[in-house]
N, C-alpha and C positions, 0 to 999 in steps of 0.2 A: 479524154474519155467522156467529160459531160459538155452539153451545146444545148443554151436556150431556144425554145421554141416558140412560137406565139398560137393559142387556140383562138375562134370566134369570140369576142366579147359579147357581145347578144346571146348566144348559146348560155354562156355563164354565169351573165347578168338576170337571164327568165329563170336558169336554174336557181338563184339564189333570191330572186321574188318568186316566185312557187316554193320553196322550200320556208321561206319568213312566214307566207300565208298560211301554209299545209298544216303546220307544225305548232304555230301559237306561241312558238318562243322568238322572245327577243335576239333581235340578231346586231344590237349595240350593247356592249355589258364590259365589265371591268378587263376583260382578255382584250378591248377593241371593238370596233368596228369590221361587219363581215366583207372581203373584199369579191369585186364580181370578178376579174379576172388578171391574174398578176401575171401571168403567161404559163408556162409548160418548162419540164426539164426531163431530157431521156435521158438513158443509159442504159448498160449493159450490166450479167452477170456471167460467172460461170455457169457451162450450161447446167440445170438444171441445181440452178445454185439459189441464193441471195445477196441483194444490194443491200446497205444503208443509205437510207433516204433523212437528210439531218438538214434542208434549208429551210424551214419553218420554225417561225418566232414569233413567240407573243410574253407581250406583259400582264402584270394585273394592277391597274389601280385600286381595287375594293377591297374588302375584306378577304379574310382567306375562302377559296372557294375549291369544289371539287369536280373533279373531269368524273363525268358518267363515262365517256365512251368518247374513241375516236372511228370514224371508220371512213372509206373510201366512197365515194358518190361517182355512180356511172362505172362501176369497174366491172373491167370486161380481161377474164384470163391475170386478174394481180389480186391478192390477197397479201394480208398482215399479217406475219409469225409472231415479229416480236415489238414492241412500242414503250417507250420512256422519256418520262421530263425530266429533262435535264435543266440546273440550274449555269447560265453564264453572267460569268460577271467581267468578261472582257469585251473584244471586238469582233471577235470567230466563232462560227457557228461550228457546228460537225463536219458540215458539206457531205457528198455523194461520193461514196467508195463501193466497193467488191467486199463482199461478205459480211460480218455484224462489227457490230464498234466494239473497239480495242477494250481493253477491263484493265488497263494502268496506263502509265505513260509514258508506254515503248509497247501498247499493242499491235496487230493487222496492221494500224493505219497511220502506223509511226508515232511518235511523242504529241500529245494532245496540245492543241493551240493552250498558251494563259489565260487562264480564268474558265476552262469547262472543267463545271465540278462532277464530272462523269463518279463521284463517291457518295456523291449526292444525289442521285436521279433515283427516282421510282417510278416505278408499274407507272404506266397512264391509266387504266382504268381503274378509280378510285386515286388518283393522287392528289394531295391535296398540295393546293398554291396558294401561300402565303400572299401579302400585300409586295410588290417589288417598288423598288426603291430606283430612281433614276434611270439607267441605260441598260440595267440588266434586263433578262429576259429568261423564258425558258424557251428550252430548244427542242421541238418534238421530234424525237428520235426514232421512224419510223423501219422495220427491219421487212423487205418486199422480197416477195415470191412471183414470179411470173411462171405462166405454165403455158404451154405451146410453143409459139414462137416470139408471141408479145403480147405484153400485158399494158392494160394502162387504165386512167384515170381521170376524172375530168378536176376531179377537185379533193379535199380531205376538211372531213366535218369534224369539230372538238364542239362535245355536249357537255354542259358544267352546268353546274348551278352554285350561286351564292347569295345568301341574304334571303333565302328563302326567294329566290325567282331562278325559275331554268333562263337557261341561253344557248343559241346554236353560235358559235362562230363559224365561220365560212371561208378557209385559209385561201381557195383561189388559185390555184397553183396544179395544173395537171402533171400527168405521168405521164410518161412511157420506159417500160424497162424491154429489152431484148433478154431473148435468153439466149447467152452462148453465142452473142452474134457480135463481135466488140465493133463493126463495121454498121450496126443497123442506125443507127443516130446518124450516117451521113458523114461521119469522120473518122 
């Protein structure tokens, strides 16, 4: 159901130097470093449905800080219904399924890997993130709509600030969702 992609590095490298310059914020901050391009992931939904999109991870070394906003950059036909930090303290992220993420540990998407504290998670805008500790992470659980026939994305911005400074991180990572098409990724 999902297959990596690869986008233009240069395309995503000028988007993420225009966007450091444009914007005035720090794009190194306790979430990380912003990356210019980590590749691309498609997939499909029911038609006229929603995916969860859950492989995106960042830490916090700093103090605790808070997410203003996530939102999509370059998106064309995909919008965000639904988005939450989730806390992991294992090896397993969410990953990429059909419809929103499970709400125990036998939802949609079957029994939750160990250690996603899906009891744990809050709203991303305004959530706040504590200092993490070692190999934890939070997992930005984003819930995608495509409208047409595809929707996509070249990257996803998390706006936070801590310590009294903003920061853009720059996850790097494009979209493509089909709708209603489980053959449009090519597999």
């Amino acid at each position: 159901m999902t297959r990596r992609c690869k986008i233009g590095g240069l395309v995503a490298g000028l988007a993420l130097l225009l966007a450091g310059c444009s914007t005035g914020l720090n794009t190194d901050g306790p979430f990380g470093s912003s990356a210019a391009d980590v590749g691309s992931q498609c997939f499909w939904t029911p038609r006229d449905g929603v995916g969860t999109f859950a492989v995106l991870a960042f830490g916090n070394s700093g103090g605790p800080a808070r997410i203003d906003k996530v939102t999509l950059i370059g998106s064309r036909h995909l919008q965000i219904v639904a988005a939450w930090a989730v806390p992991i303290t294992g090896t397993d992220l969410f990953g990429v399924f059909l419809g929103y993420p499970p709400h125990g540990l036998n939802g949609s998407a079957g029994p939750l890997a160990p250690g996603v504290q899906w009891g744990h998670r809050q709203r991303v805008d305004g959530a706040v993130i504590p200092h993490i500790r070692g190999q934890d992470v939070i997992n930005l659980v984003l819930v995608l709509k495509p409208s047409g026939r595809e929707g996509t994305a070249r990257t996803e911005y998390v706006y936070y600030q801590s310590g009294g400074t903003r920061y853009l991180l720059n996850m790097g990572v494009g979209i493509q969702v089909f709708n209603g098409n489980e053959h449009g990724c090519g597999g």
